[in-house]
N, C-alpha and C positions, 0 to 999 in steps of 0.2 A: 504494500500500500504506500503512494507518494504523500509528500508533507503535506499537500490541499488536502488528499483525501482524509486522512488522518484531524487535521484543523476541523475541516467542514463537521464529520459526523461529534466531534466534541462538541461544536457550537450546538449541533442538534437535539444533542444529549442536554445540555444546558437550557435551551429552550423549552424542550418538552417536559420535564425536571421542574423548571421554575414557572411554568405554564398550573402543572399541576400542584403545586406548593401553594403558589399563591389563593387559590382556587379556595384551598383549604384554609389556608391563614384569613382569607375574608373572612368566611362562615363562621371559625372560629373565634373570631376575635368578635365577631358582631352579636353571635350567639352568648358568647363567653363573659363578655362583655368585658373585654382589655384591650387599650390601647396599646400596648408594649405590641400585644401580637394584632394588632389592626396596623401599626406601625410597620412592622416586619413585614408585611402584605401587603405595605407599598411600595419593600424596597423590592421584594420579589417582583410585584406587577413592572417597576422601571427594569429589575435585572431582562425580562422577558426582550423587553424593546433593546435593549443594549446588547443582546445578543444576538437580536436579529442583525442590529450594525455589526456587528463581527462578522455575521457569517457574509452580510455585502462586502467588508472589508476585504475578510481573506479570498472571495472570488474575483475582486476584483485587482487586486495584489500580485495573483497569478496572472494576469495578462500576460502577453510576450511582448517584449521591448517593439518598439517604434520609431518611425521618421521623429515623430514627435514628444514620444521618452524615451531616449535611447538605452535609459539605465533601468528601463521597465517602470511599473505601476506600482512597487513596494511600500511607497512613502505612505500609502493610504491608511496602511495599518498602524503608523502612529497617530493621522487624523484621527481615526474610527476611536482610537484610544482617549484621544483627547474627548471628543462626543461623547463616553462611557462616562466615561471622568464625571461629566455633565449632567448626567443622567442619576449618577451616585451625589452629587451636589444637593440637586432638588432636589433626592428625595431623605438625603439627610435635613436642609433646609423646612420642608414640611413637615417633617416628625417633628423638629425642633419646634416650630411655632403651635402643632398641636396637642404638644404635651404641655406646654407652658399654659397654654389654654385649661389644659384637663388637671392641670396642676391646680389652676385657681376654682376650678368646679365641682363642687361635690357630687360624686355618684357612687354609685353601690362598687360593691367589691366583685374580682371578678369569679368565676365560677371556676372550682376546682377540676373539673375535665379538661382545662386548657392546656396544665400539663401533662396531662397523657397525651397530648397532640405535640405539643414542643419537645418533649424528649426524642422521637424516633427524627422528627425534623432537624434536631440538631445534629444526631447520628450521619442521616443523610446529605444533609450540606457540607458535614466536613469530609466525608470520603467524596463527596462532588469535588471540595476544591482539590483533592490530590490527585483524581483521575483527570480531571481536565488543565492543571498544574502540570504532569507528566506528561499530558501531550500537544501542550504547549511548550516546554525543555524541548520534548523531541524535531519541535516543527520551527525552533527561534524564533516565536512568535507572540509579536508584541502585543497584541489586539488578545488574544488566543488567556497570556498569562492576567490581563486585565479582567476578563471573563471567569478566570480561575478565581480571580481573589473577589470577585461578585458572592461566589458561593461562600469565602470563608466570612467575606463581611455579615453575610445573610448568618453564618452561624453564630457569628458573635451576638447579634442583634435577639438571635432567637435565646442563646446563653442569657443575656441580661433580661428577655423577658420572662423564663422560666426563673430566676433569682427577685424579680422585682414582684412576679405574680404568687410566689413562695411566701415571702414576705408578707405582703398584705395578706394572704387566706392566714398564716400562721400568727401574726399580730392581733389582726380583725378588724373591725370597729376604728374609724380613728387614723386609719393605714391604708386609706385607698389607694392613696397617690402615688405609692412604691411602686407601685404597676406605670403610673408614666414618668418616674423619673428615672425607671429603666430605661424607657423609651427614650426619654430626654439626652442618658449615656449614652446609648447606642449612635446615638444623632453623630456624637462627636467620635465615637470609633470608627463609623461612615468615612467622617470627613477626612484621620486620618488616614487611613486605608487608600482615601482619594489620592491624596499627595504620596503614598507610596508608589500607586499603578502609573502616576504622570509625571513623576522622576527620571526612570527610564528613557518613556516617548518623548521626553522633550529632550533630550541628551542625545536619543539618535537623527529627529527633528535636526538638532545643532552639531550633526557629528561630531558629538564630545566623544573623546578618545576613552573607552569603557571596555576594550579588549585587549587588555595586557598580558594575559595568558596564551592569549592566536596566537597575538604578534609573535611571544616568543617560542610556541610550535614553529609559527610557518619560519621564522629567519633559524630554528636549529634545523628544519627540516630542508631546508634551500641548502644548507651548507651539506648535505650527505649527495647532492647532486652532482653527477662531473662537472664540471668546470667554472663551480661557483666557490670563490675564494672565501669568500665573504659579504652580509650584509650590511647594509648601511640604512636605508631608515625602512620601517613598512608604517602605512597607515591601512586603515580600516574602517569602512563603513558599513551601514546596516541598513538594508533596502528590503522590506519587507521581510522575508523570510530564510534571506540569502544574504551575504557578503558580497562588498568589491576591495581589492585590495589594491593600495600602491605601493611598489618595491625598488627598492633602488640594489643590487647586486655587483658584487666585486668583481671582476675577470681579468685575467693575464692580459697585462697591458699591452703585447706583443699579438694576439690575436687578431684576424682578419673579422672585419665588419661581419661579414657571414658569420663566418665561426661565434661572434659574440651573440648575435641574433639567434643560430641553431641550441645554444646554451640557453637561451632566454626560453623558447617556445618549448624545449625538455621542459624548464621547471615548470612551466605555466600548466604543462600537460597533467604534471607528477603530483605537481600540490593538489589541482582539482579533483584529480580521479583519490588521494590522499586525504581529502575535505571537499567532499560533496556539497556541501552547504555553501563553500564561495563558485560564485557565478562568474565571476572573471578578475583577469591576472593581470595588471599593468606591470610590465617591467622595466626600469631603465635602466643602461648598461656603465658604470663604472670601472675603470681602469685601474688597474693596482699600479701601487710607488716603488 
């Protein structure tokens, strides 16, 4: 299976998953009568839409390069990312004003079947976020690992509303409000979570240099190639789900134009079939002293 295919069916996995969670977190939360889990069932219903943009991302990411991108469609998947981002804002943004709301209003407490519903939900959002986490590692995919941490955000949210709706049934009387100042916490574990997933995208957005370990594969791995003395600088970027590298290499200063060029196009061969993941090899040819 290629890395689209592997991307897409996690994003689907994730849709239908948070399609049917949320479903449940309505009902629950409305029947139950807790906002912590009516909250959670907003982030779910925004998780739904955000991974519908992933899954547009990563299809659209795989384009093949053009007159008019020549380095392909990759960049999309930090856009879609940033749009996730967005998606996780408002709907921390909303919990946050509707718990402040349900803070200042009296209402009954909520009903104790709500945690039998949030315990197997928490179970299942966090084995979400590691199965959809490990196939986004496998696919370097930016959109992909933002979708992952959808589900762990969704776990924590759901952790704090089973601790806040604990609280009030075992309190009673007096202790409605644990139940949305859970909500209220969760608000703020949302938003960091945000600024974890758009750390990243914005870093490959500015090709900030975030691949210190390539680098030094690909310049130990160029140097076991005939007739490369030595490296001198690699950069690296991150386009979608691939790599482009820029390489600067050492060769016998005595070498015929050819012969440095036939040295160039070995490694460019050796590294890709080597590291599958970078999509192409800029070489430039340095002279040794």
């Amino acid at each position: 299976m290629d890395k689209e295919q592997t991307a897409v069916r996690a994003t689907y996995f994730s849709i239908i998953g948070n399609s049917g969670l949320a479903l449940v977190k309505w009902l629950a939360g409305y029947f139950g009568n807790s906002y912590a889990l009516i909250a959670d069932a907003i982030e779910s219903t925004a998780d739904i839409f955000s991974s519908v943009l992933v899954l547009f991302g990563i299809k659209y990411a795989n384009k093949p390069a053009d007159k008019e991108h020549p380095y392909g469609h990759g960049r999309i998947e930090a856009i879609v990312t940033f749009a996730v981002v967005g998606f996780l804002v408002a709907s921390a943004t909303v919990i946050f004003i509707e718990s402040i709301s349900n803070i200042r209003t009296p209402h009954a407490l909520p009903k104790p079947f709500t945690l039998f519903i949030l315990g197997p939900i928490i179970i299942w959002k966090e084995v979400s976020y590691h199965i959809v986490m490990r196939r986004a590692r496998s696919t370097n995919s930016t959109s992909l690992k933002a979708d992952a941490w959808h589900h762990r955000s969704d776990a924590i949210t759901s952790v704090a509303a089973f601790i806040g709706i604990s609280f009030a049934l075992i309190m009673g009387d007096g202790y409605e409000s644990a139940d949305d100042w859970a909500a209220l916490l969760a608000s703020f574990v949302i938003l960091y979570n945000s600024y974890k997933i758009l750390k990243p995208a914005w870093g490959e957005m500015m090709d900030k240099n975030m691949y210190d370990d390539m680098v030094d594969d690909i310049c130990n791995f160029s140097k076991t190639v005939d007739g490369v003395l030595d490296t001198e600088k690699c950069f690296i970027r991150k386009t979608g789900m691939t790599y482009y590298v820029d390489l600067h290499i050492i060769v016998d200063k005595n070498l015929t134009v050819k012969q440095g060029h036939d040295i160039a196009h070995q490694l460019k061969r050796e590294l890709i079939e080597e590291k599958p993941e970078i999509a192409d090899v800029l070489i430039h040819i340095e002279p040794s002293f």
